[in-house]
Biopython code that builds the backbone (N, CA, C, O; Angstrom):
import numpy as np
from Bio.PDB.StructureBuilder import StructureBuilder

atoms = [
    (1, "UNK", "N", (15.440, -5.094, -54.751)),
    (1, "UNK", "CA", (14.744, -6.315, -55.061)),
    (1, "UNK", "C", (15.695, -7.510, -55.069)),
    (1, "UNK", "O", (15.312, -8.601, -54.646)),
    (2, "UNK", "N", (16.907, -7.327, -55.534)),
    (2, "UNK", "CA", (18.013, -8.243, -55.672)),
    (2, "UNK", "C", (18.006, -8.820, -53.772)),
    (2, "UNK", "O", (18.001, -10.019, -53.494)),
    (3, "UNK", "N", (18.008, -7.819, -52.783)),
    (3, "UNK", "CA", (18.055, -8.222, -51.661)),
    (3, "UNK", "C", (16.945, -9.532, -51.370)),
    (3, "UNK", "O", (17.111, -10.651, -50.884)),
    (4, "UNK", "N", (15.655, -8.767, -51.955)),
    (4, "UNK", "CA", (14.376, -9.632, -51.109)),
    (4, "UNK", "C", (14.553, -11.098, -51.706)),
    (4, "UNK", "O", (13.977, -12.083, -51.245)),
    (5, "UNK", "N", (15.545, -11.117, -52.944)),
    (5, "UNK", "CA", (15.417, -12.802, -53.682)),
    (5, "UNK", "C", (16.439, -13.003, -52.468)),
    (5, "UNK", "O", (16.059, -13.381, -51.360)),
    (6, "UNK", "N", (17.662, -12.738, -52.754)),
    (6, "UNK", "CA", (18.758, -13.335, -51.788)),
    (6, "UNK", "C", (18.369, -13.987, -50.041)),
    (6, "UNK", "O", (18.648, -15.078, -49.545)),
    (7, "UNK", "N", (17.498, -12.578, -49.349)),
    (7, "UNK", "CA", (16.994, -13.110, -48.363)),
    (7, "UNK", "C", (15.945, -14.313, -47.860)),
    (7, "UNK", "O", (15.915, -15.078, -46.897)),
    (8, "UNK", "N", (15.104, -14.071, -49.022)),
    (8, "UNK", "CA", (14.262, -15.055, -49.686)),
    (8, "UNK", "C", (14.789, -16.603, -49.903)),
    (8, "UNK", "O", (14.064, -17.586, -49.752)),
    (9, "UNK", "N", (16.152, -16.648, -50.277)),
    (9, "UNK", "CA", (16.214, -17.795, -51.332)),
    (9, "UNK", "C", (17.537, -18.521, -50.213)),
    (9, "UNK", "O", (18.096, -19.562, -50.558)),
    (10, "UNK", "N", (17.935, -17.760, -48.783)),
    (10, "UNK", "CA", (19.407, -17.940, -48.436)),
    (10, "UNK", "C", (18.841, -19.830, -47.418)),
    (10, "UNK", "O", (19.472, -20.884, -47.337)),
    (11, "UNK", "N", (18.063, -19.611, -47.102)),
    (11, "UNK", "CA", (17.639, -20.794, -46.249)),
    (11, "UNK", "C", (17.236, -22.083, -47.565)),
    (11, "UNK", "O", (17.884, -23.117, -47.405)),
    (12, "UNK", "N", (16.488, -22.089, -48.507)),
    (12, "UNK", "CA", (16.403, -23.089, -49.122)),
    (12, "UNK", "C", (17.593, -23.596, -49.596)),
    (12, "UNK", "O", (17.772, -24.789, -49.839)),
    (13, "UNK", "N", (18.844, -22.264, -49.807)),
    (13, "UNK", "CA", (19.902, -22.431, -50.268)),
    (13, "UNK", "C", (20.961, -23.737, -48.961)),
    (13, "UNK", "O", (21.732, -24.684, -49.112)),
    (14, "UNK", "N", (20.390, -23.040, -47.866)),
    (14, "UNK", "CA", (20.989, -23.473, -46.684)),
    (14, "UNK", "C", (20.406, -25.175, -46.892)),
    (14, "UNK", "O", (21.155, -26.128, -46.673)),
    (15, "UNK", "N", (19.637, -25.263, -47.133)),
    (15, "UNK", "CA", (18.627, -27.126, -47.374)),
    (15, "UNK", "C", (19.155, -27.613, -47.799)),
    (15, "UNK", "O", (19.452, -28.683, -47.268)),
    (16, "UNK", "N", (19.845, -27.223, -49.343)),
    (16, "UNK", "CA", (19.632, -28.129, -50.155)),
    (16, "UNK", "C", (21.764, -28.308, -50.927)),
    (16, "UNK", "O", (22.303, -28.784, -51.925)),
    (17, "UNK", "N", (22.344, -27.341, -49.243)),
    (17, "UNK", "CA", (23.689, -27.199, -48.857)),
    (17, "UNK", "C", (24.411, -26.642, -49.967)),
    (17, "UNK", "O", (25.641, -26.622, -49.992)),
    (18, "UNK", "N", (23.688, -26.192, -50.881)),
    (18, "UNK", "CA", (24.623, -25.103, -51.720)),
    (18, "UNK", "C", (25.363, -23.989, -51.534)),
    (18, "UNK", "O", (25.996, -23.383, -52.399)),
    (19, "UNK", "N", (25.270, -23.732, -50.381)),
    (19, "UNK", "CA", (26.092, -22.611, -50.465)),
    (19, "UNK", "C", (27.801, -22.275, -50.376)),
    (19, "UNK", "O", (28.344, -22.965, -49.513)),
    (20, "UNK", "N", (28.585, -21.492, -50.996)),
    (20, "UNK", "CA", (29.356, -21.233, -51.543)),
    (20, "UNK", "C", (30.429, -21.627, -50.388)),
    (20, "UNK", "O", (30.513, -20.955, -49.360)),
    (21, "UNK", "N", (31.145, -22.627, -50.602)),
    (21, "UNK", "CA", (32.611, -23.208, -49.774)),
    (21, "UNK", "C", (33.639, -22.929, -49.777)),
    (21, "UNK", "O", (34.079, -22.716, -50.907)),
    (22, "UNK", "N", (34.625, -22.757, -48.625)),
    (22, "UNK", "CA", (36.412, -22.956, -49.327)),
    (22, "UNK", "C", (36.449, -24.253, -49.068)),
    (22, "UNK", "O", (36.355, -24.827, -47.982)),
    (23, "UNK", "N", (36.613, -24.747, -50.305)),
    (23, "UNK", "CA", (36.567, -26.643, -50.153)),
    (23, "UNK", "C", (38.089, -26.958, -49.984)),
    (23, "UNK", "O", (38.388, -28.032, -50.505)),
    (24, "UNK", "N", (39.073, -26.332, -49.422)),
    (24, "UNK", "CA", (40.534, -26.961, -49.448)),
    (24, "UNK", "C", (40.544, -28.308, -48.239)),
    (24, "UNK", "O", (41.173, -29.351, -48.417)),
    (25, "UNK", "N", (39.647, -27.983, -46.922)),
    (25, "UNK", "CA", (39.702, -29.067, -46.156)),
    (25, "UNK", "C", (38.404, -30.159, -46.557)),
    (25, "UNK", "O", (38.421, -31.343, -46.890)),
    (26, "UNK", "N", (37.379, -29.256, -46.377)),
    (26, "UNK", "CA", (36.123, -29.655, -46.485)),
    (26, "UNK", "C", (34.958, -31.102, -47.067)),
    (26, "UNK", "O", (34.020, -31.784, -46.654)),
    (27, "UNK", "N", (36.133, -30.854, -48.695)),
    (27, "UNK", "CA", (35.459, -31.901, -49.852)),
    (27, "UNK", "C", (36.218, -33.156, -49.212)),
    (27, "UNK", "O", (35.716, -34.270, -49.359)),
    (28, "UNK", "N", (37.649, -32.971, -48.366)),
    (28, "UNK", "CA", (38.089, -34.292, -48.369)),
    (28, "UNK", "C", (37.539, -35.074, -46.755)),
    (28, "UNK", "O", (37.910, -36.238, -46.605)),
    (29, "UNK", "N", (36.988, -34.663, -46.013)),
    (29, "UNK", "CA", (36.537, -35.115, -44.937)),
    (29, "UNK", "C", (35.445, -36.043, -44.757)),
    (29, "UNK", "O", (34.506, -35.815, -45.519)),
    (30, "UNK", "N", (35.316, -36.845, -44.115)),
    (30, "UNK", "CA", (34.179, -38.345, -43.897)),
    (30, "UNK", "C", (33.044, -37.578, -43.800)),
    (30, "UNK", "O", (32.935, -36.434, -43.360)),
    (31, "UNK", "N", (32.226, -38.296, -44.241)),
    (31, "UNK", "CA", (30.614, -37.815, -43.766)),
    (31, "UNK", "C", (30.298, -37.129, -42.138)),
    (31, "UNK", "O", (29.735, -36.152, -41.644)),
    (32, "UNK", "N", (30.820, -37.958, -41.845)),
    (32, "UNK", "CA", (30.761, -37.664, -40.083)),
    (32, "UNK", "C", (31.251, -36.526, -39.818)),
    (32, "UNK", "O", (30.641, -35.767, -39.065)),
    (33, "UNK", "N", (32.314, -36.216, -40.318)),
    (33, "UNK", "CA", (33.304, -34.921, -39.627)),
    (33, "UNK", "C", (32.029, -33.758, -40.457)),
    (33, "UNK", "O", (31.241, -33.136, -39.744)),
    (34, "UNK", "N", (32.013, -33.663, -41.473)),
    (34, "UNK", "CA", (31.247, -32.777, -42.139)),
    (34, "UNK", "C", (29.842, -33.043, -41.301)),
    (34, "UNK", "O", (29.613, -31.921, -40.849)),
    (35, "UNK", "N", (29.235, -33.538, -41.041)),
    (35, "UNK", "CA", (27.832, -33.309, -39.908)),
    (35, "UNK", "C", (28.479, -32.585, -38.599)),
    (35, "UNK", "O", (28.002, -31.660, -37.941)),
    (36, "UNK", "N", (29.508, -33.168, -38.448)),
    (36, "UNK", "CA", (30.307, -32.425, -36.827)),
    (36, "UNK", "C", (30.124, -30.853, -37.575)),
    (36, "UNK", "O", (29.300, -30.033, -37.169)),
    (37, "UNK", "N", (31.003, -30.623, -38.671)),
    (37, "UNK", "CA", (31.494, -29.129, -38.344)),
    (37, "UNK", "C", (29.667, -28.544, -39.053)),
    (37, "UNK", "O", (29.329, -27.432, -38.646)),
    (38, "UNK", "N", (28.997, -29.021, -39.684)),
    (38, "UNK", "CA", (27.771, -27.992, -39.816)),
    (38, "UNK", "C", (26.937, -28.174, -38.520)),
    (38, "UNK", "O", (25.755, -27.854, -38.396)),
    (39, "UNK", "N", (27.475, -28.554, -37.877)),
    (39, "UNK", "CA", (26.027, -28.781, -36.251)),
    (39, "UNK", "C", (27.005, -27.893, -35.551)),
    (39, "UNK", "O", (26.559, -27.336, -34.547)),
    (40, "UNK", "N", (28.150, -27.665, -35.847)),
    (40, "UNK", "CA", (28.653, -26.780, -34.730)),
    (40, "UNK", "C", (28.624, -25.231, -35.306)),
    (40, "UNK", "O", (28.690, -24.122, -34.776)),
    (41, "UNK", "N", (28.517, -25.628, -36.411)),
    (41, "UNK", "CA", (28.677, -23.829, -37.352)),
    (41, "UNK", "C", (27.554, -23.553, -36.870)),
    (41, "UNK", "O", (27.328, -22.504, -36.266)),
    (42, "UNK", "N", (26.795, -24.367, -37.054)),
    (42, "UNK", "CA", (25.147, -23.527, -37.090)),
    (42, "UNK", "C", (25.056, -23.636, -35.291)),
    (42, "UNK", "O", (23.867, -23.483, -35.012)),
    (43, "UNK", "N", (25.624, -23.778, -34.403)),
    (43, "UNK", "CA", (25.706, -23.849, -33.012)),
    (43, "UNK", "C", (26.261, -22.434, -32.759)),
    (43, "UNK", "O", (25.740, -21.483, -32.177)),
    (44, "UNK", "N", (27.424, -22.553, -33.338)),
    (44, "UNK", "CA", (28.292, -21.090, -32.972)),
    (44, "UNK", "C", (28.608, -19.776, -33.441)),
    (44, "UNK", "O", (29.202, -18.833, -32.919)),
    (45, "UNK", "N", (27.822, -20.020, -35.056)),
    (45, "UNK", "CA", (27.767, -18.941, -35.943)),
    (45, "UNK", "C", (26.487, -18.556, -36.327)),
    (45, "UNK", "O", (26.041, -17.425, -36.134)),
    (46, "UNK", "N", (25.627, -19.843, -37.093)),
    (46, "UNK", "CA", (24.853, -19.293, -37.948)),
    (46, "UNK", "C", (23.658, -18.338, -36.872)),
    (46, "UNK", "O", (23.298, -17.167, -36.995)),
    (47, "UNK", "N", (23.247, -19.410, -35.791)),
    (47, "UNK", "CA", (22.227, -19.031, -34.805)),
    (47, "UNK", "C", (22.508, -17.379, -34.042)),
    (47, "UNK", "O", (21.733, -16.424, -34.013)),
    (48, "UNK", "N", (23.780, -17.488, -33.524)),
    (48, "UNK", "CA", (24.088, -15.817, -32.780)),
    (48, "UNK", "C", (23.916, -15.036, -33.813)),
    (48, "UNK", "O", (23.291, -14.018, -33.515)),
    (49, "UNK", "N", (24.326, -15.133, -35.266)),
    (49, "UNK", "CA", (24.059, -14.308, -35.915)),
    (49, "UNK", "C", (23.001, -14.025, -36.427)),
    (49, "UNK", "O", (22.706, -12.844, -36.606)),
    (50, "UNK", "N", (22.206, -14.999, -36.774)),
    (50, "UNK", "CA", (20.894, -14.191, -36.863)),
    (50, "UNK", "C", (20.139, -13.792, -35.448)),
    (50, "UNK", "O", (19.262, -12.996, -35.786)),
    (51, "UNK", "N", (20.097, -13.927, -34.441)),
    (51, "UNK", "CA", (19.501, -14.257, -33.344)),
    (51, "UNK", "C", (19.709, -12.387, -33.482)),
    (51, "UNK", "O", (18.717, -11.658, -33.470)),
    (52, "UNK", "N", (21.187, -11.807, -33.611)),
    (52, "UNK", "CA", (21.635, -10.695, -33.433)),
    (52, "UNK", "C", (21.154, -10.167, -34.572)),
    (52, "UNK", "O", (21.158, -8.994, -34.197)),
    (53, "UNK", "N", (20.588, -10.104, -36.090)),
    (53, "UNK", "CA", (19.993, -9.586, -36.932)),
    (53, "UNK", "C", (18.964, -9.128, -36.346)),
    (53, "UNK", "O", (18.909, -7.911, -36.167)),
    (54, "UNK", "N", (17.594, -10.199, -35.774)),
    (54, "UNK", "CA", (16.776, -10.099, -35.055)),
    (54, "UNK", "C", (16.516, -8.987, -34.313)),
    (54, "UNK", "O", (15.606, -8.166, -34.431)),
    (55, "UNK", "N", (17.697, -9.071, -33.293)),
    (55, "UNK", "CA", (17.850, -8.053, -31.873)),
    (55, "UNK", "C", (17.755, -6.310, -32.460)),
    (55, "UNK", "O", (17.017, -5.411, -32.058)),
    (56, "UNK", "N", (19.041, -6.285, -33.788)),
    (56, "UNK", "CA", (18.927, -4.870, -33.989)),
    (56, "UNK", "C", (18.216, -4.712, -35.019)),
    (56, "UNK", "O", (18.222, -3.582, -35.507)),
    (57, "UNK", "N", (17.520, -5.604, -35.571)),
    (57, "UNK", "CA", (16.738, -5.191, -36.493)),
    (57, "UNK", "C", (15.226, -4.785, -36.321)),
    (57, "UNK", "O", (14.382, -4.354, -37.106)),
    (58, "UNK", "N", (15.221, -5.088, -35.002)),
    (58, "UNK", "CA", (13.856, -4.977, -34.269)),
    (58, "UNK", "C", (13.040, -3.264, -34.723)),
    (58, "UNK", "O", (12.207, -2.790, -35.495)),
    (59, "UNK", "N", (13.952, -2.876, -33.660)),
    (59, "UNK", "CA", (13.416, -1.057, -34.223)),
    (59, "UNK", "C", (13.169, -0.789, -35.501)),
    (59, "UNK", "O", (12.012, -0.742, -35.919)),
    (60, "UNK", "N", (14.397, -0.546, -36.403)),
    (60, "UNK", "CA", (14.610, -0.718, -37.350)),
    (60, "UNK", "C", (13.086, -1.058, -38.347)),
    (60, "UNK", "O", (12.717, -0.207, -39.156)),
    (61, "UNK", "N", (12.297, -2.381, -38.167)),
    (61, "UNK", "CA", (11.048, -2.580, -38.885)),
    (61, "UNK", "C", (10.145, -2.478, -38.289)),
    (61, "UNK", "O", (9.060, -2.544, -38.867)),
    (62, "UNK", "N", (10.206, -2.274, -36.874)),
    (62, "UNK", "CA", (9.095, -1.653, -35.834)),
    (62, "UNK", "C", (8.966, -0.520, -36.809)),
    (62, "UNK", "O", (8.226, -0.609, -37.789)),
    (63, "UNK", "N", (9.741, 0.628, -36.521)),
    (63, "UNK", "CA", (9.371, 1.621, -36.876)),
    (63, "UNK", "C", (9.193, 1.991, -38.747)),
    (63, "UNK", "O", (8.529, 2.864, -39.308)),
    (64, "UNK", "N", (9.789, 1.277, -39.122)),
    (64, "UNK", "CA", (9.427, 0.929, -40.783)),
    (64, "UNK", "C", (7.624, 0.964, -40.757)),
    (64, "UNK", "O", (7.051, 1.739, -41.522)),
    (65, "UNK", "N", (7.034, 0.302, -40.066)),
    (65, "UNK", "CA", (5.830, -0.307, -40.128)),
    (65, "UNK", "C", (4.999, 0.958, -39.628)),
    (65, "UNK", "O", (4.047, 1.470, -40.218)),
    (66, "UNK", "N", (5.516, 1.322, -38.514)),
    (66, "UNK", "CA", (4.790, 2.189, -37.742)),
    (66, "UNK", "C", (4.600, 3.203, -38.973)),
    (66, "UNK", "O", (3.417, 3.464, -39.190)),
    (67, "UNK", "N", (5.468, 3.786, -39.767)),
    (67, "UNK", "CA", (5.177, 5.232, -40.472)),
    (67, "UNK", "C", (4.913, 4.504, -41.818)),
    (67, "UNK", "O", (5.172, 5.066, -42.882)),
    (68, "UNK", "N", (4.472, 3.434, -41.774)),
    (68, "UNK", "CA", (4.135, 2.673, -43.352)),
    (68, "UNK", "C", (4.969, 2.982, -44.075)),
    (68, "UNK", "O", (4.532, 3.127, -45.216)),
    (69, "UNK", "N", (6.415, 3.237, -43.939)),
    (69, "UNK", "CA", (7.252, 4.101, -44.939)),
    (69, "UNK", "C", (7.448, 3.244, -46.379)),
    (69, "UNK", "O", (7.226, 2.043, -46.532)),
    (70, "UNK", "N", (7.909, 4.165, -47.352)),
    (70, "UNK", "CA", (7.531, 4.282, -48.783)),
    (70, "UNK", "C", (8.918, 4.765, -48.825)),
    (70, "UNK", "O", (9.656, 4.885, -47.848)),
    (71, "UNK", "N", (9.329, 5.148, -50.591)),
    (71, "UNK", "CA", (10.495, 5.267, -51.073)),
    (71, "UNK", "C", (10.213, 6.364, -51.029)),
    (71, "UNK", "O", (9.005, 6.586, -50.951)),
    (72, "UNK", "N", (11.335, 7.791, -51.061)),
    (72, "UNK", "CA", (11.385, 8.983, -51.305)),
    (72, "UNK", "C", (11.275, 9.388, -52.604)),
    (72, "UNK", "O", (11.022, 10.564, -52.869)),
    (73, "UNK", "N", (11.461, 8.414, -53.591)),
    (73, "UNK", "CA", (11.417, 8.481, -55.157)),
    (73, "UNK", "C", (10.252, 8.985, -55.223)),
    (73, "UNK", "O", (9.472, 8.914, -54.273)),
    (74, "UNK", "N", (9.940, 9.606, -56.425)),
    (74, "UNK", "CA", (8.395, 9.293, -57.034)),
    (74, "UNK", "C", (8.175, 8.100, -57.678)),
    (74, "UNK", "O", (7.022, 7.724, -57.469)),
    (75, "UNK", "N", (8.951, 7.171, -58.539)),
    (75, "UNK", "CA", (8.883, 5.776, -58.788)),
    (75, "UNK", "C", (9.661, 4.804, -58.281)),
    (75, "UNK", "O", (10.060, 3.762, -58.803)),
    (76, "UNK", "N", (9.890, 5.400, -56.859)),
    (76, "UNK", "CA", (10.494, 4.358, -55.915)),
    (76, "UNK", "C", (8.947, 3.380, -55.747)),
    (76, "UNK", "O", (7.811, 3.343, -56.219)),
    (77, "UNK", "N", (10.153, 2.383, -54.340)),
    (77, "UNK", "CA", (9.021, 1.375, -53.831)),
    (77, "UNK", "C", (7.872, 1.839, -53.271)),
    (77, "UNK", "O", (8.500, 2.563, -52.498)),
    (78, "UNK", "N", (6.623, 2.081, -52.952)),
    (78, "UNK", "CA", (5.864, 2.158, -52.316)),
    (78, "UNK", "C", (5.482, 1.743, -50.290)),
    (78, "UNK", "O", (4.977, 2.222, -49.275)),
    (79, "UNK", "N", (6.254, 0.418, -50.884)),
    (79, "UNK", "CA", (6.103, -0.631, -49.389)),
    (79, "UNK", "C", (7.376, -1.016, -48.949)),
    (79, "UNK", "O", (7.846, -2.148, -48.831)),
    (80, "UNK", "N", (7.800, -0.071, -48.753)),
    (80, "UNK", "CA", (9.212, -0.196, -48.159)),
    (80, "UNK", "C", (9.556, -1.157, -47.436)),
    (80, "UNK", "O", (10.486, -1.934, -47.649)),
    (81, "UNK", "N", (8.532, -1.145, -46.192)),
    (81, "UNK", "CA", (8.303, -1.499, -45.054)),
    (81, "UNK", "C", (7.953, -3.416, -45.224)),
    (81, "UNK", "O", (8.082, -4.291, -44.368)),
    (82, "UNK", "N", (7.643, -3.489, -46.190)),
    (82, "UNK", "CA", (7.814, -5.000, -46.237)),
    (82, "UNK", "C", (8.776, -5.688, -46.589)),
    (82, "UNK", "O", (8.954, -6.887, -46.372)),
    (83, "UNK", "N", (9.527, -4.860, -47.224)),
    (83, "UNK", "CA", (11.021, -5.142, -47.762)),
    (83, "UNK", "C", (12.298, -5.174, -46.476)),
    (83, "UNK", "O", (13.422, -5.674, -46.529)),
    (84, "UNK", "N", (11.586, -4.403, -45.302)),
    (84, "UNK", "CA", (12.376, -4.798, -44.414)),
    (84, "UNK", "C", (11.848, -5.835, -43.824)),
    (84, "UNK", "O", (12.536, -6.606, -43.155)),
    (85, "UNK", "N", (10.829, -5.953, -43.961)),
    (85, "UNK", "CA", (10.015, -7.037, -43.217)),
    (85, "UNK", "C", (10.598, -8.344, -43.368)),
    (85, "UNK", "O", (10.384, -9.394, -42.763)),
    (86, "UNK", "N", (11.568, -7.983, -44.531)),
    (86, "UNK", "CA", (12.301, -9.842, -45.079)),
    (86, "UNK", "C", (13.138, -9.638, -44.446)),
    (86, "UNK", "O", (13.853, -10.560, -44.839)),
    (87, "UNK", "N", (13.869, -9.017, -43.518)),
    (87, "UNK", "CA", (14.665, -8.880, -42.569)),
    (87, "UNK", "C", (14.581, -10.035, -41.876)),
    (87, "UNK", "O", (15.416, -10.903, -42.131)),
    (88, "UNK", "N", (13.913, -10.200, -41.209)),
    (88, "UNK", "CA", (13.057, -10.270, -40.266)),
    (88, "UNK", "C", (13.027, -12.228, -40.839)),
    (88, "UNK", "O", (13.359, -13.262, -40.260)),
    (89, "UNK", "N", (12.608, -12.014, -41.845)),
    (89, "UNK", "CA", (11.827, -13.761, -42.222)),
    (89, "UNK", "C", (13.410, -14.202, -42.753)),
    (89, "UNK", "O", (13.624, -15.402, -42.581)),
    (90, "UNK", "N", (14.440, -13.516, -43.307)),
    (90, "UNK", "CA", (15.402, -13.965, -43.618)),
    (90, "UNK", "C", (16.202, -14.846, -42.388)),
    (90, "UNK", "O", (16.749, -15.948, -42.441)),
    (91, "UNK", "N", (16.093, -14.222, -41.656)),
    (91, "UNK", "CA", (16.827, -14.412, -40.199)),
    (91, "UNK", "C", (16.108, -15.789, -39.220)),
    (91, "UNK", "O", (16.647, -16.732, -38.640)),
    (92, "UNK", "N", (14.618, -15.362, -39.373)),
    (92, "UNK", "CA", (13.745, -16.441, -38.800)),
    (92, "UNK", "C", (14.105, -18.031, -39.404)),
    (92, "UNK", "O", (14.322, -19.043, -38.738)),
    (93, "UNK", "N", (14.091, -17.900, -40.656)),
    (93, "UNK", "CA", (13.961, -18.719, -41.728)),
    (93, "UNK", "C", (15.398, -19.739, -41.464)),
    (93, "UNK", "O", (15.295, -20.931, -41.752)),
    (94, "UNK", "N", (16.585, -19.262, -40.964)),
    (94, "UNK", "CA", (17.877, -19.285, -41.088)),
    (94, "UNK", "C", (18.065, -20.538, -39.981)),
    (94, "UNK", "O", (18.525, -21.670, -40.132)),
    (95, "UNK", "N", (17.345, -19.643, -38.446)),
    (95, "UNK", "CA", (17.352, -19.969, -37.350)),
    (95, "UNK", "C", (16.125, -21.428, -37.461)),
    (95, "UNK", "O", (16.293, -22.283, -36.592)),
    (96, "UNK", "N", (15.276, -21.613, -38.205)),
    (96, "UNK", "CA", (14.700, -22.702, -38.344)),
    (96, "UNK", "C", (15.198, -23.879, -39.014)),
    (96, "UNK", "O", (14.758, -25.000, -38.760)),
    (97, "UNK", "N", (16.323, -23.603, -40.069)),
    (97, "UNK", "CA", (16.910, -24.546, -41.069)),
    (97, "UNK", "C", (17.841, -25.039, -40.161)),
    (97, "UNK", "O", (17.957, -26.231, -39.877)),
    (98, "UNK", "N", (18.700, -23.860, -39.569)),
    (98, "UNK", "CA", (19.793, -24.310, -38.783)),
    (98, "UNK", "C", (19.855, -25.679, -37.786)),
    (98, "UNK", "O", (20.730, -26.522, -37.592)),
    (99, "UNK", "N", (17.819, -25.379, -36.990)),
    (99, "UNK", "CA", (17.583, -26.311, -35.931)),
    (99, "UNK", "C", (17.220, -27.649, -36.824)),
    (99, "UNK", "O", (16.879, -28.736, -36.358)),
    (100, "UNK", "N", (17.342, -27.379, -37.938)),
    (100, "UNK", "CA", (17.206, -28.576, -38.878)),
    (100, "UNK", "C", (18.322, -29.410, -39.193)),
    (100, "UNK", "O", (18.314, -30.605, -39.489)),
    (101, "UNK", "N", (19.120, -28.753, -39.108)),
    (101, "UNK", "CA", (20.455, -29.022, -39.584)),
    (101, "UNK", "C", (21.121, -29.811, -38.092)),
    (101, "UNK", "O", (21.856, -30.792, -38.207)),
    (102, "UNK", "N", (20.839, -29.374, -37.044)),
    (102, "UNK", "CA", (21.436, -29.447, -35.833)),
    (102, "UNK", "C", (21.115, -31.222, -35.232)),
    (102, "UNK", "O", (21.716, -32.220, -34.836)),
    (103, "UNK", "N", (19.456, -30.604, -35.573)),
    (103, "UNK", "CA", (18.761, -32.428, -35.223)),
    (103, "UNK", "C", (19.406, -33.209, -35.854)),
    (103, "UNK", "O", (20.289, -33.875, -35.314)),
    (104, "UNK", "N", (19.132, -33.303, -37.062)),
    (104, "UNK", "CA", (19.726, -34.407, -38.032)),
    (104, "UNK", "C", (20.954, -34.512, -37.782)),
    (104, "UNK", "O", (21.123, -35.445, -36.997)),
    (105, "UNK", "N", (21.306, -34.326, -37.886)),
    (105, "UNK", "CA", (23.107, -34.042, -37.884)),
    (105, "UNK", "C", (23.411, -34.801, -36.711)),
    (105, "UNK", "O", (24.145, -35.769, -36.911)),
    (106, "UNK", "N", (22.888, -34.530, -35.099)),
    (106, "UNK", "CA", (23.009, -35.158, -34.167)),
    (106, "UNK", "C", (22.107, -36.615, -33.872)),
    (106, "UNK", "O", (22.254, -37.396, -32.932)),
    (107, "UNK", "N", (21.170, -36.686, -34.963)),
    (107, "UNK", "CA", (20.393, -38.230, -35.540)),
    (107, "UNK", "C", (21.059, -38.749, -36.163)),
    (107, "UNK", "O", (20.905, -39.950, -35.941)),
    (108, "UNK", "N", (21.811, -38.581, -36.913)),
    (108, "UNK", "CA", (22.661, -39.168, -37.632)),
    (108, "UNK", "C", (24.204, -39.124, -37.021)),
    (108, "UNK", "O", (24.987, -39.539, -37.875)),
    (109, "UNK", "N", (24.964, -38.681, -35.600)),
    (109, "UNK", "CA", (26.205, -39.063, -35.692)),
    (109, "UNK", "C", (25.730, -39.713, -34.176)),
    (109, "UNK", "O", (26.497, -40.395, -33.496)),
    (110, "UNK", "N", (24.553, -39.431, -33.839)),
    (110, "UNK", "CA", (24.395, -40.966, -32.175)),
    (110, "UNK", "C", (23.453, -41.863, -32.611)),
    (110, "UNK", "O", (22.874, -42.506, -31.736)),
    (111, "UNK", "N", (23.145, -42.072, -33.834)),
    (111, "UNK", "CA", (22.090, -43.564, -34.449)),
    (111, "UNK", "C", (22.798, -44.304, -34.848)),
    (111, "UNK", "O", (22.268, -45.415, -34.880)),
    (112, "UNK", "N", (24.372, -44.300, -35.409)),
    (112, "UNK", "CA", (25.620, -44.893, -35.308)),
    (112, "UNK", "C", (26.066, -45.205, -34.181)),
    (112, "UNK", "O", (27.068, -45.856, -34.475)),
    (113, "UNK", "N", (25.997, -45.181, -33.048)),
    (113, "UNK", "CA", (26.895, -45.326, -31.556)),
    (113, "UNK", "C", (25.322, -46.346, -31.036)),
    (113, "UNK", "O", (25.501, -46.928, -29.966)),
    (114, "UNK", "N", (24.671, -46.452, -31.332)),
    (114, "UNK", "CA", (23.643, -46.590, -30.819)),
    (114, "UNK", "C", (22.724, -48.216, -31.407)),
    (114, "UNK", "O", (21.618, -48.500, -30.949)),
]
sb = StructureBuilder()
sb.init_structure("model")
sb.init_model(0)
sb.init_chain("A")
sb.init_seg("    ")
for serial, (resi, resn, name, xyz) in enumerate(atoms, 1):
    if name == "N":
        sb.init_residue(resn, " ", resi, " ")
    sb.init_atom(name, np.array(xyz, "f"), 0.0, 1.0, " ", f" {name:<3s}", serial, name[0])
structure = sb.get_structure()
């Protein structure tokens, strides 16, 4: 369950730019440079990597779904299969913020030149 919050919560986290920094270069850089390096992270990292969550995670909740699978417990999960299913929306979710991140970012460093 700890997973489904984290996967759940990693894109709003991504919004609202909280997430966890090595600020040794980072905190001291212009506004500008910091839009440069998150339009390129999310260019060269964030996107292949989920894009590649996606790819092998495919089977993976295909077949989750297909056998409706359940926990082996007797008071395990029941719906397993939706729990991978956040796989899936974690990754989607990521790849949508990112293209959020990408626009703006490039609205804001050519509405200056412009």
């Amino acid at each position: 369950m700890y997973a489904a919050v984290f996967m759940l919560c990693a894109a709003y986290t991504l919004a609202k730019d909280e997430h966890v920094r090595v600020d040794i270069f980072y905190s001291k850089l212009k506004d500008r440079h910091k839009i440069i390096i998150n339009v390129i992270g999310s260019l060269l990292f964030l996107i292949p990597v989920c894009l590649c969550i996606l790819y092998y995670s495919f089977t993976y909740v295909i077949n989750s779904w297909a056998q409706l699978e359940g926990s082996l417990e007797e008071r395990g999960l029941h719906a397993v299969y939706l729990l991978k299913t956040l796989i899936w929306a974690f990754a989607i979710m990521l790849v949508l913020q990112s293209i959020y991140i990408i626009s703006q970012g490039s609205l804001k460093l050519f509405r200056k030149y412009y």
